[in-house]
C-alpha positions in Angstrom: 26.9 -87.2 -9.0 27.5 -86.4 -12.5 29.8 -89.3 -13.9 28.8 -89.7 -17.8 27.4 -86.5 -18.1 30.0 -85.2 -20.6 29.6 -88.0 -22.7 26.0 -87.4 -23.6 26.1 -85.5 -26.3 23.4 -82.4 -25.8 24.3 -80.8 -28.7 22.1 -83.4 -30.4 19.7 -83.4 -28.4 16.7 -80.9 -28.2 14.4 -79.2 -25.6 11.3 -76.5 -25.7 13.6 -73.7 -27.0 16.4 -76.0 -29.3 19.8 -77.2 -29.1 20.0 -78.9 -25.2 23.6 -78.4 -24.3 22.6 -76.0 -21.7 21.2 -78.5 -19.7 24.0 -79.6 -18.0 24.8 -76.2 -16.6 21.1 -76.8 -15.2 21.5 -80.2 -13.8 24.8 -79.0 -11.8 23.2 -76.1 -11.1 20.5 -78.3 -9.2 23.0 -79.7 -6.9 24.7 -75.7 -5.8 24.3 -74.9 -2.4 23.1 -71.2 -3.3 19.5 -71.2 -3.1 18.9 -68.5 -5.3 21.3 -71.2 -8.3 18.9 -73.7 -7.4 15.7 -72.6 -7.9 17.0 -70.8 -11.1 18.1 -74.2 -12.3 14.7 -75.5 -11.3 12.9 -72.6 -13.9 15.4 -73.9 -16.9 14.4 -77.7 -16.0 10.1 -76.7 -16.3 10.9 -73.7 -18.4 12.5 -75.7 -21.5 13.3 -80.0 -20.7 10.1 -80.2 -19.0 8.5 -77.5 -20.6 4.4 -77.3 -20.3 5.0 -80.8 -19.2 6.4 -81.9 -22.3 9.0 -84.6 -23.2 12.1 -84.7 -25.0 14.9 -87.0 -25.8 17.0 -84.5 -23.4 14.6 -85.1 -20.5 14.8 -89.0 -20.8 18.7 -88.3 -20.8 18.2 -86.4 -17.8 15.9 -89.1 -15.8 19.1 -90.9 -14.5 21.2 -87.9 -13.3 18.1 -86.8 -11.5 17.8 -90.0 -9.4 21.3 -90.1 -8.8 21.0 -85.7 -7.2 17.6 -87.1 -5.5 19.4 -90.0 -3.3 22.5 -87.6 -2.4 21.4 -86.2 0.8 24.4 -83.5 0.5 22.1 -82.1 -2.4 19.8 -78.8 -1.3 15.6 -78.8 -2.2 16.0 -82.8 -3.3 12.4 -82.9 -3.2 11.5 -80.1 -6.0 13.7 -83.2 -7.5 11.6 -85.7 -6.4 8.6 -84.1 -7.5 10.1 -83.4 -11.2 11.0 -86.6 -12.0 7.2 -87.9 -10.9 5.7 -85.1 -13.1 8.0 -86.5 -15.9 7.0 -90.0 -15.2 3.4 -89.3 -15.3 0.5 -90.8 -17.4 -0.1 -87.7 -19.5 3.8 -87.3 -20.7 3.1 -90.6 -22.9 4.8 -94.3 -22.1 8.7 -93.8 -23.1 9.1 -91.1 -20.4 6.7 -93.4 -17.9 9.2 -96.2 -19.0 12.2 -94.4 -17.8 11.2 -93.3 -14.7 9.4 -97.1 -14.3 13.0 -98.1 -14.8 14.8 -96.7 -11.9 11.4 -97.0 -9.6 13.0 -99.3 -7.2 14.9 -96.2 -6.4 11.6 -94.3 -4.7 11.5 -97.4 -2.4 14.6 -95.7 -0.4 13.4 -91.8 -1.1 10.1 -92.9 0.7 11.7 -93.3 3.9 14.2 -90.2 3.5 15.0 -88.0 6.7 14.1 -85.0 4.5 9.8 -85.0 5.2 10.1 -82.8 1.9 11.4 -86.4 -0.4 9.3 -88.7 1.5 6.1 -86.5 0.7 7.2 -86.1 -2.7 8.0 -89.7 -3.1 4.7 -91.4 -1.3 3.0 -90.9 -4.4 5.4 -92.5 -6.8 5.6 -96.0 -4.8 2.1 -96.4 -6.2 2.5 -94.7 -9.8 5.8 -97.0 -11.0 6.8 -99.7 -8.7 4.2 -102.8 -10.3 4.2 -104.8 -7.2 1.0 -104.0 -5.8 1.4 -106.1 -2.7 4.6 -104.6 -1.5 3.5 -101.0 -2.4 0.7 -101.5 0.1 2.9 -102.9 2.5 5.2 -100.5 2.1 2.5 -97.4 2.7 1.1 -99.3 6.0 4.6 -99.3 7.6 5.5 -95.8 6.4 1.8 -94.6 8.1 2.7 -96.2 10.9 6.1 -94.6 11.5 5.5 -91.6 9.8 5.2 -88.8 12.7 5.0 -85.7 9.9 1.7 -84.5 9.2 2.1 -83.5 5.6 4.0 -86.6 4.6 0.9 -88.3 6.5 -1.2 -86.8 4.5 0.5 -87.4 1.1 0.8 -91.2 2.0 -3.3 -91.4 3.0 -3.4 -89.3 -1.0 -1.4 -93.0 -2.4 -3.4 -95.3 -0.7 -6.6 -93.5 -1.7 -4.8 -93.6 -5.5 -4.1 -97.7 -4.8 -7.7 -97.7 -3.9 -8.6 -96.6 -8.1 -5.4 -98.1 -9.3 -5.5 -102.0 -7.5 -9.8 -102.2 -7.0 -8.4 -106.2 -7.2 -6.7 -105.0 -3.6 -8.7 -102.2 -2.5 -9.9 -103.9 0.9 -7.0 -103.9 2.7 -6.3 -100.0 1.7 -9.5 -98.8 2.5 -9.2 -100.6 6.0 -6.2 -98.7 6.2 -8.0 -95.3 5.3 -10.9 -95.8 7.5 -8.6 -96.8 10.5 -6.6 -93.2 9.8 -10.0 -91.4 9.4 -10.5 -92.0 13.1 -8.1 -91.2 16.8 -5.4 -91.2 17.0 -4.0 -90.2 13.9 -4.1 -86.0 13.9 -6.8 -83.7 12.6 -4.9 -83.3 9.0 -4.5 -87.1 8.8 -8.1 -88.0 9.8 -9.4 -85.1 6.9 -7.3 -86.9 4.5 -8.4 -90.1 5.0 -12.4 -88.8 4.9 -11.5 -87.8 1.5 -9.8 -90.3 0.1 -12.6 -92.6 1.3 -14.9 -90.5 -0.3 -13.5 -90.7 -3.4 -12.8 -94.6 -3.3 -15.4 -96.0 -0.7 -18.0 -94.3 -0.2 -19.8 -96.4 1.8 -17.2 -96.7 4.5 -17.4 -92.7 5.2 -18.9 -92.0 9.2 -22.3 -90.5 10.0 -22.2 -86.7 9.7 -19.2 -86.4 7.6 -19.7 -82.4 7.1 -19.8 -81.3 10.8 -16.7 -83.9 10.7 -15.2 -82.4 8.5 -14.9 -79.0 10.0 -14.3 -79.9 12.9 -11.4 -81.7 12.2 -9.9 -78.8 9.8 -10.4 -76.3 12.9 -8.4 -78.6 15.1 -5.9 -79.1 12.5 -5.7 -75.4 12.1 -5.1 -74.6 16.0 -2.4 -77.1 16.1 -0.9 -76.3 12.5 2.8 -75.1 12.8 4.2 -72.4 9.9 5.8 -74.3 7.1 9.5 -73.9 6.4 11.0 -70.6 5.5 12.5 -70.5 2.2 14.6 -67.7 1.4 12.9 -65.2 -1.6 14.3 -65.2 -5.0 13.4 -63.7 -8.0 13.0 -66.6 -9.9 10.3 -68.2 -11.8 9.7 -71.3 -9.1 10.4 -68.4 -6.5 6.7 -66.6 -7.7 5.1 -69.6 -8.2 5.7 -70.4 -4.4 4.5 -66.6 -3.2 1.4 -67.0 -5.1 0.5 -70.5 -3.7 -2.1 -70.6 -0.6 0.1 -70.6 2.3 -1.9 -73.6 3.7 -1.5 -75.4 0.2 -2.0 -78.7 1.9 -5.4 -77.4 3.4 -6.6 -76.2 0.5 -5.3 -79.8 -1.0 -7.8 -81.5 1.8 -11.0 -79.5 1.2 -10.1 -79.6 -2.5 -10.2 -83.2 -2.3 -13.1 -83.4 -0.2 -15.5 -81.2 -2.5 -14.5 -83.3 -5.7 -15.8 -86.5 -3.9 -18.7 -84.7 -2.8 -19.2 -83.7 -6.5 -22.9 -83.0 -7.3 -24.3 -83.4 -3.0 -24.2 -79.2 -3.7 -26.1 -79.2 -0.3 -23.3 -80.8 1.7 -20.7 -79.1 -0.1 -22.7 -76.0 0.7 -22.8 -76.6 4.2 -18.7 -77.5 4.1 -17.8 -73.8 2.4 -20.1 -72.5 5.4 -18.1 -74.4 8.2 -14.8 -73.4 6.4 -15.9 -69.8 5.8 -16.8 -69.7 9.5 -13.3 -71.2 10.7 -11.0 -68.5 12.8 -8.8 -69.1 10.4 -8.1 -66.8 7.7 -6.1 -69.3 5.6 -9.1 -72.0 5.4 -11.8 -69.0 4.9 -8.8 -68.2 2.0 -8.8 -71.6 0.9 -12.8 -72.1 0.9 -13.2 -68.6 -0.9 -11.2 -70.0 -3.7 -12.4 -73.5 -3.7 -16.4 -71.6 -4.1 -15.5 -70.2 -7.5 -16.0 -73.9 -9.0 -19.1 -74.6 -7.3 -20.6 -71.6 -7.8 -19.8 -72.0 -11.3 -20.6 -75.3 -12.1 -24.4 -76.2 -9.6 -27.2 -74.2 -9.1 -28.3 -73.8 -5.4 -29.5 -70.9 -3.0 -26.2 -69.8 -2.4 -27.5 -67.2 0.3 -25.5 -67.9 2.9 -21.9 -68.9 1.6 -22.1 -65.8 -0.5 -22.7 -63.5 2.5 -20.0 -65.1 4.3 -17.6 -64.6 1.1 -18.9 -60.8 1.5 -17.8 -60.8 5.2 -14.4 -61.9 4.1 -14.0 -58.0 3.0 -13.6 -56.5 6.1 -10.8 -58.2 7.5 -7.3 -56.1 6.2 -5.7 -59.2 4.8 -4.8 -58.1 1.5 -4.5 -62.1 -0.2 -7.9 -63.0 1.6 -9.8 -59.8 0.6 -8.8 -60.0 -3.1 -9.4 -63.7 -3.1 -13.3 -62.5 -2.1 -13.5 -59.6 -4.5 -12.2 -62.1 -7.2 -15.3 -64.6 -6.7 -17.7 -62.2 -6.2 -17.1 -60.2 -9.8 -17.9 -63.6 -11.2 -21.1 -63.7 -9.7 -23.2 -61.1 -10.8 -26.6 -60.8 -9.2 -26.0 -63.9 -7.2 -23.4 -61.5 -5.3 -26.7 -59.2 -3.9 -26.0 -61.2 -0.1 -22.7 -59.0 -0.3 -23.2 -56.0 -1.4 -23.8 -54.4 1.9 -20.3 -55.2 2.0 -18.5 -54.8 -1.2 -20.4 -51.1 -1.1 -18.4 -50.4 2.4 -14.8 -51.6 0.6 -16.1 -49.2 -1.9 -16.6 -46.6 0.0 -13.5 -46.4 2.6 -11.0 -47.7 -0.2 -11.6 -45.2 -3.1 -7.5 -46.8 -3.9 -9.6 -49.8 -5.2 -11.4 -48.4 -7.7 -8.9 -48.6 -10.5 -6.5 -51.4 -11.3 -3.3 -50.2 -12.9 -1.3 -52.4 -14.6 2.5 -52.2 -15.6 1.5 -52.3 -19.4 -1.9 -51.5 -21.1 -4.6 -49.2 -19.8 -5.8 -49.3 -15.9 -9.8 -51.3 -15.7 -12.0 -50.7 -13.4 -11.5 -52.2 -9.7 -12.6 -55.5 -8.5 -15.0 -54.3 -5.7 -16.3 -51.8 -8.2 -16.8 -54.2 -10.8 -18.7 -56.7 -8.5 -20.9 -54.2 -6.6 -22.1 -53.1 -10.3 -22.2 -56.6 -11.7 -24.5 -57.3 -8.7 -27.3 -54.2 -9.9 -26.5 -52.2 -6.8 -27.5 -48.7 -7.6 -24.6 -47.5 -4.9 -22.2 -48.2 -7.2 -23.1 -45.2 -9.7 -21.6 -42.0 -7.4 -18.1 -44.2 -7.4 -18.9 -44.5 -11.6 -19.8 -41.0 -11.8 -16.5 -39.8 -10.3 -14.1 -41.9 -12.5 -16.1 -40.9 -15.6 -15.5 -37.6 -14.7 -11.5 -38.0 -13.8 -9.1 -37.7 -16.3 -8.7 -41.4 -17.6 -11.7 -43.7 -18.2 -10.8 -47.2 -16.8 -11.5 -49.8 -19.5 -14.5 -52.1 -19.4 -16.1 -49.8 -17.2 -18.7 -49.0 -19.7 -19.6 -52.8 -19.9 -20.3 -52.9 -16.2 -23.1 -49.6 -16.3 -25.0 -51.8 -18.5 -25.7 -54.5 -15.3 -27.0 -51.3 -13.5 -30.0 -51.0 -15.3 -32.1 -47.9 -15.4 -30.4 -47.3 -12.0 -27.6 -46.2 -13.8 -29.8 -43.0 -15.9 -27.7 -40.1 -14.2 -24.5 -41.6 -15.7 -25.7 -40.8 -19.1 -24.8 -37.1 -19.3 -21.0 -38.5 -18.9 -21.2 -41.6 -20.7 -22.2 -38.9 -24.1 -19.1 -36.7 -22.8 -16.7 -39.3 -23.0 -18.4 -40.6 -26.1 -17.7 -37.3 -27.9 -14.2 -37.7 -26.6 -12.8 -40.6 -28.4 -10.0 -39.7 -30.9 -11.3 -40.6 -34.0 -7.9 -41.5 -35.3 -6.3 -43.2 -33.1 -5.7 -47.0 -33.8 -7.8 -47.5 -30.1 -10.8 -46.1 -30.9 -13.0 -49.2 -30.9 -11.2 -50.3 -28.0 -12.3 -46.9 -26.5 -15.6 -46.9 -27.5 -16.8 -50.3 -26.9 -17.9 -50.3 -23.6 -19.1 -47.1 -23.4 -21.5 -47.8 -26.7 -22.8 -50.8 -24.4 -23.9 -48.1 -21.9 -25.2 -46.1 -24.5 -27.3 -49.1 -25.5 -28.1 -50.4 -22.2 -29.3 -47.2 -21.4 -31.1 -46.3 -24.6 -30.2 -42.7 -24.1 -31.8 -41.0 -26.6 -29.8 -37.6 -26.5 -26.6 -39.9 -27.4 -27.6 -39.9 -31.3 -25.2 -37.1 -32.2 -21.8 -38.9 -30.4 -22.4 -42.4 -32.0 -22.8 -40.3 -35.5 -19.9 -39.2 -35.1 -18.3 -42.4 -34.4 -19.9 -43.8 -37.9 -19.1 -40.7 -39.9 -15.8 -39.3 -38.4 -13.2 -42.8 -38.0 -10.7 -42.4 -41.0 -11.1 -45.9 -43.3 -7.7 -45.8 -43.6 -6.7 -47.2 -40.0 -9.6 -49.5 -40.0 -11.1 -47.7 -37.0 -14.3 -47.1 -38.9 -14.9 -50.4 -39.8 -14.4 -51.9 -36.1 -17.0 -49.4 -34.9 -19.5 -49.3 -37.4 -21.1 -52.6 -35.5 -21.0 -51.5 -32.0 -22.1 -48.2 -33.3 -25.1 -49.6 -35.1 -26.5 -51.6 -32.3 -26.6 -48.7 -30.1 -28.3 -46.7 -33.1 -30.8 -49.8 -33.3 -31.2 -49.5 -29.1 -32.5 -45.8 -29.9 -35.2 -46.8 -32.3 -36.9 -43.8 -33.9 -34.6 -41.2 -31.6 -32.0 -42.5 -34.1 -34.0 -41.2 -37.2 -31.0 -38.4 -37.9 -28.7 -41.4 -38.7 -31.0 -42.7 -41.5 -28.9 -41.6 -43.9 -25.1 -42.9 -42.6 -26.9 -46.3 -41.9 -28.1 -46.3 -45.4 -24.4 -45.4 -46.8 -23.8 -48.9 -45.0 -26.3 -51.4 -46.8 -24.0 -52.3 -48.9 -21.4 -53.4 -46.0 -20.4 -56.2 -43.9 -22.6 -54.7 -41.3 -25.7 -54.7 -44.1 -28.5 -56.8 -41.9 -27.6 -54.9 -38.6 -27.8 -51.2 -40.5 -30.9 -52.7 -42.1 -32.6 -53.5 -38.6 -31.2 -50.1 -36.9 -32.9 -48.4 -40.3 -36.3 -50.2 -39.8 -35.9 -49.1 -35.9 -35.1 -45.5 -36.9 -38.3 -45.3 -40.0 -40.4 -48.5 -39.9 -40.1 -48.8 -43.7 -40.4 -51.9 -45.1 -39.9 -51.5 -48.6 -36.2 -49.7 -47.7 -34.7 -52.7 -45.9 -36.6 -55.9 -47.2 -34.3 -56.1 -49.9 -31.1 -55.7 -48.3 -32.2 -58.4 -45.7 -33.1 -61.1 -48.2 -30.4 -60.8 -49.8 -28.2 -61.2 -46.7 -30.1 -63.9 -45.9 -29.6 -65.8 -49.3 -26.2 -64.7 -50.0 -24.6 -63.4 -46.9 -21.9 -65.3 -44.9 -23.0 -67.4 -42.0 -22.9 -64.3 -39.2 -25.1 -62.2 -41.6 -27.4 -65.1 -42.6 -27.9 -65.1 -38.9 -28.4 -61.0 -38.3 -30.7 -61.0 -41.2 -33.1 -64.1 -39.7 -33.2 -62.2 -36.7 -34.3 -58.5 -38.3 -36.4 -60.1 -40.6 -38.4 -61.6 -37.3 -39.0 -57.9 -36.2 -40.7 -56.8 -39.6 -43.4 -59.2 -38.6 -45.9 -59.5 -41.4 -44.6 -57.0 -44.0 -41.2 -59.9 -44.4 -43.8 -62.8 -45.9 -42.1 -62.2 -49.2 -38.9 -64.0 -46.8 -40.9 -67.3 -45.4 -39.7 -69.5 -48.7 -35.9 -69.0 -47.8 -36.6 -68.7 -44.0 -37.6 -72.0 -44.4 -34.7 -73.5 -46.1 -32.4 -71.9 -43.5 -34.4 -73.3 -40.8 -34.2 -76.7 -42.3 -30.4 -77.2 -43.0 -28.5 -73.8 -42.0 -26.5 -74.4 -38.8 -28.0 -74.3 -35.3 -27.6 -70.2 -34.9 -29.1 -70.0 -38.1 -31.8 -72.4 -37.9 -32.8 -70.9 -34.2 -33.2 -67.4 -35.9 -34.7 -68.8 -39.3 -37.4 -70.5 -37.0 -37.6 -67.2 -34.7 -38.6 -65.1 -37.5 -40.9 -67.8 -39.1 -43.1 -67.5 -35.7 -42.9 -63.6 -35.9 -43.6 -63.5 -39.0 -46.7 -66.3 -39.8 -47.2 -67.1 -36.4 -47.7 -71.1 -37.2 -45.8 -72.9 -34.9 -46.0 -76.6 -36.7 -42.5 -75.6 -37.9 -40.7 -73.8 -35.9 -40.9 -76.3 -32.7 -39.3 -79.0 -34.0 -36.5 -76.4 -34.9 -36.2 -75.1 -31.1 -36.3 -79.2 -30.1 -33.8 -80.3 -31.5 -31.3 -77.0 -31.0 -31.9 -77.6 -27.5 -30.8 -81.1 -27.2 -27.7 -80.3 -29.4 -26.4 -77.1 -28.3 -27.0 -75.5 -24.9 -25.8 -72.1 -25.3 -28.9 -71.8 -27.3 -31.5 -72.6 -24.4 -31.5 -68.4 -23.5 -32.5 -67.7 -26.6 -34.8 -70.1 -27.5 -36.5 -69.3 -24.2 -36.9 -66.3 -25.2 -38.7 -67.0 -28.1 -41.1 -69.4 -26.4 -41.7 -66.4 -23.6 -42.4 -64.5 -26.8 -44.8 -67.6 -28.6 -47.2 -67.4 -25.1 -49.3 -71.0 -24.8 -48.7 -71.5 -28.9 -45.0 -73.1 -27.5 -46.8 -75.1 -24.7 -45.3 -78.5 -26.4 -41.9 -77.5 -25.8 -42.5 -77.0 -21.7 -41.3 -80.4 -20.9 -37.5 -78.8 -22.0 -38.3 -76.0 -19.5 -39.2 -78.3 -16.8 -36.0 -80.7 -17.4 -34.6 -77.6 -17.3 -35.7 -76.2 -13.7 -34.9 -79.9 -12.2 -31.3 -80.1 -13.4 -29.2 -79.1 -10.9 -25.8 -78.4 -12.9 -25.5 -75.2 -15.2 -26.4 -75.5 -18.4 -23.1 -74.8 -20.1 -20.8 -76.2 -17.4 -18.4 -79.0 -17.5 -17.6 -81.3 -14.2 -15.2 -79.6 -12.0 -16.1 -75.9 -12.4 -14.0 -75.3 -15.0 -14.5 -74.6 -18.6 -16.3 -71.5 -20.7 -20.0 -70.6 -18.7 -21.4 -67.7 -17.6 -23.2 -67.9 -14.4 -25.6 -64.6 -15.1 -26.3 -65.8 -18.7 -27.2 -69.5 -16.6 -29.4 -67.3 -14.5 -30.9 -65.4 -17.4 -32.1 -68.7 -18.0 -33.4 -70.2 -14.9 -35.7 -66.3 -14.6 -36.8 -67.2 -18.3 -37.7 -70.7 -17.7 -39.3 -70.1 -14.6 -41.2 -67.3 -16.4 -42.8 -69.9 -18.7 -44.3 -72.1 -15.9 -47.0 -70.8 -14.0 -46.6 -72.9 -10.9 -43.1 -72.2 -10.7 
């Protein structure tokens, strides 16, 4: 199996984490017949030749021992083998590693038709990726799905044809014959859901009337008849992990993953499919549905009444991986979890255990059913607040999740100050301490607070920095308190001359309403202050209204060529401030169009401009009618926010009187 190996010489060649002559050790090691060896050898190859699917010269010098360990059948696991050398081969690891494994591709030929069902599903997939006869890659998939009697490797050869469908369109027909003939009896219920979603992704037009009720049909036969996969001994090894924290149905989840991509933006149907799944008597495709709603809930906007109530049933059940996976989605949703709160309150209630995640290192946070039933506004979650403000260690963040509570969340003020008044000053986490419960503070607007954020601003020692990372959460929630905050007049003055200038400036006009004591300090943040306080100093300027004209000249330079941030606020405060909107529209425009996490707050100044920013209402319309998130990216991945996207929608909607 090894013949040449010594004469490679690793010692010249390099992987992730340097010199490579301890790859040898790993290739043997692949080939041991201890389990435990084996999957430890599989961590070095992904851990440091293969590394965050990287390549190296000493995983090309690997490619050939690895097909010579994947046709041994002697060898143990050949398929994690199988699959390595296709992740090495693929597009994304650049064309000398696809050349290598192109190479030696005549070799997959064989693997495909392996006794282990492990290397033929592994190896279905490669037939199409490097052999570059089309013709006899589709032969050979039509007489391995016609032998074939193993439901998974079915299912990863119906996954190749639907990838010969996008790869060959020259030679689709014949595949897509072959997909709609497995779509129907006899083939079984995994096969047939396969072959709906490859056709869905490839053909379209070939998919059968009523594909949804279809669909879940066929995924509750397949889950009657499914048999438990192969046990694999546990080992604490890196690949060993990975495997306990897959779905146990991974190729379910596979299916319907499929499935909803090719559905993409029909949210409707893919609502209805998360319904049928959620429904199943099986926990492991309500698991897999739970998980696969994240995306879509992240991604489309829809009346997603009735999948999240199901999600919210999907907490009663004592299945530990199935309840977290619910809790999980539901803390992401915000308001839009209200259909389960009913239910995340009783979790709450009979599992006080899960108020409190601890974590090996770092401070414990607040609980995921907690978190969500907060997130959502529920006013039942305060009692559960109340008693861990009271207990002997805060859990973090939980100050950021009062403010979602609203005025609901008045009676936890008394505590919030308490705690407030308990955060050592000197300690190098003391803005870490303090941040959240400052955003309750300032949600709250709790008057009586005044005296613990004073503190804050007065007592940190400059010497550890802790002074300087609160003075800006401290002097938003002085701002919050407006003229309760008029005792702090004088600390917010000693910081005019700071980084945190504009924002002191604002909380001082809050605090005294006088003009002539922070005009100053904001035009000259505004003319000479870095970007962020540019921006700060637009925005306070705005709420001295008239008494800031002596600001319009350089408001209007910064509305004209500052970046987009700036120019929104420039523009902002031009409206406040003269009240001519000829100027400030175009502004608002062309912000829109060129940077969508602006939209909230440019609604919010057209709320504020009444019928004066009736021009800009065909944005608000376009708005309403598009049915993806305004900061998401296809897929449901990427950076959004879905309660800032339905901040939004409420302030759109609010600007259109028939909607």
């Amino acid at each position: 199996m090894f013949t040449g190996i010594d004469e490679v010489d690793w010692t010249s060649l390099r992987h992730a984490h340097g010199s490579a002559a301890d790859v040898p050790a790993l290739l043997r090691g692949l080939a041991s017949a201890d389990a435990a060896e084996r999957e430890a050898a599989l961590d070095g190859m992904y851990g440091s030749v293969h590394h965050q699917g990287n390549v190296y010269d000493s995983t090309l010098a690997c490619v050939p021992f690895l097909f010579t360990l994947a046709a041994r059948v002697e060898v143990r696991d050949r398929g994690a083998i199988v699959e390595l050398l296709v992740s090495i081969g693929a597009e994304s690891a650049g064309a000398r590693a696809q050349g290598a494994v192109r190479a030696r591709a005549e070799a997959f030929v064989a693997l495909a038709e392996d006794p282990c069902p492990w290397v033929r599903r592994a190896a279905a997939g490669a037939l199409v990726r490097f052999l570059d006869e089309p013709a006899r890659v589709l032969e050979l998939l039509a007489r391995r799905i016609t032998a074939e009697a193993d439901e998974q490797v079915l299912g990863s050869l119906t996954a190749a044809l639907g990838q010969f469908v996008l790869r060959h369109p020259e030679r689709a027909a014949a595949a897509v014959d072959l997909l709609a003939a497995q779509s129907e009896p006899p083939y079984p219920p995994g096969a047939r859901l396969a072959a709906l979603g490859q056709l869905a992704l490839g053909a379209p037009e070939r998919l059968p009337a009523g594909l949804v009720p279809t669909a879940v049909r066929l995924l509750r036969e397949r889950t009657e008849h499914r048999s438990a996969g192969p046990d694999r001994a546990e080992t604490d090894t890196l690949v060993g992990r990975i495997r306990r924290l897959r779905p146990s149905d991974e190729e379910g989840s596979s299916l319907l993953r499929t499935l909803h991509r090719a559905l993409d933006d029909r949210v409707a149907d893919r609502i209805a499919l998360l319904v049928g799944q959620l429904s199943s008597p099986g926990a492991m495709d309500r698991c897999n549905a739970v998980r696969m709603s994240a995306g879509l809930f992240r991604e489309w906007r829809a009346d997603f009444t009735a999948p999240v109530a199901l999600i919210g049933a999907q907490l009663r059940p004592e299945e530990d991986q199935l309840r977290d996976a619910a809790v999980s989605v539901l803390a992401e949703l915000f308001a839009l979890a209200a259909p389960a709160a009913d239910e995340l309150h009783a979790l709450v209630t009979v599992r006080p255990d899960l108020w409190v995640r601890t974590w090996e290192r770092g401070r414990p946070s607040l609980g995921g059913p907690l978190k969500a039933l907060a997130r959502s506004g529920d006013p039942r979650a305060v009692p559960a607040l109340a008693q861990l403000l009271a207990g002997p260690v805060v859990p973090g963040g939980l100050g950021f999740e009062v403010a979602h509570l609203g005025r609901a969340a008045a009676p936890l003020a008394p505590a919030l100050r308490h705690r407030l008044g308990r955060v050592p000053l000197d300690s190098p986490e003391a803005a870490e301490l303090a941040a959240p419960l400052l955003a309750a503070v300032t949600a709250l607007a709790d008057p009586a607070a005044v005296p613990e954020v004073l503190r804050l601003l007065r007592g940190a020692p400059d010497g550890l920095g802790a002074r300087e990372s609160l003075a800006g959460q401290a002097v938003r929630a002085l701002d919050a308190l407006g003229t309760a905050a008029r005792a702090a007049a004088p600390v917010l003055r000693a910081l005019l001359d700071t980084r945190h200038a504009a924002s002191a400036a604002g909380a001082l006009w809050a605090a005294e309403g006088d003009a002539e004591a922070v005009l100053p300090v904001l035009l000259r943040e505004l003319t000479f202050g870095r970007s962020r306080g540019a921006r700060t100093a637009a925005e306070q300027l705005g709420r001295l209204g008239g008494a800031a004209r002596q600001a319009l000249p350089a408001l209007r330079a910064l509305a004209g060529s500052g970046r987009v941030w700036e120019r929104i606020c420039a523009a902002g405060a031009l409206w406040r401030i003269e009240g001519d909107p000829e100027p400030v529209l175009p502004v608002f425009r062309s912000a829109w169009s060129q940077n969508p996490y602006t939209r909230c707050a440019i609604a919010e100044y057209l709320a504020a401009m009444g019928p004066a920013g009736a021009p800009l209402h065909d944005l608000v319309t376009a708005e309403l009618a598009t049915a993806r998130r305004h900061t998401a990216r296809p897929g449901g991945y990427g950076s959004h926010d879905i309660a800032q996207d339905e901040h939004l929608l409420a302030t759109c909607r609010g600007l259109l009187p028939s909607s």
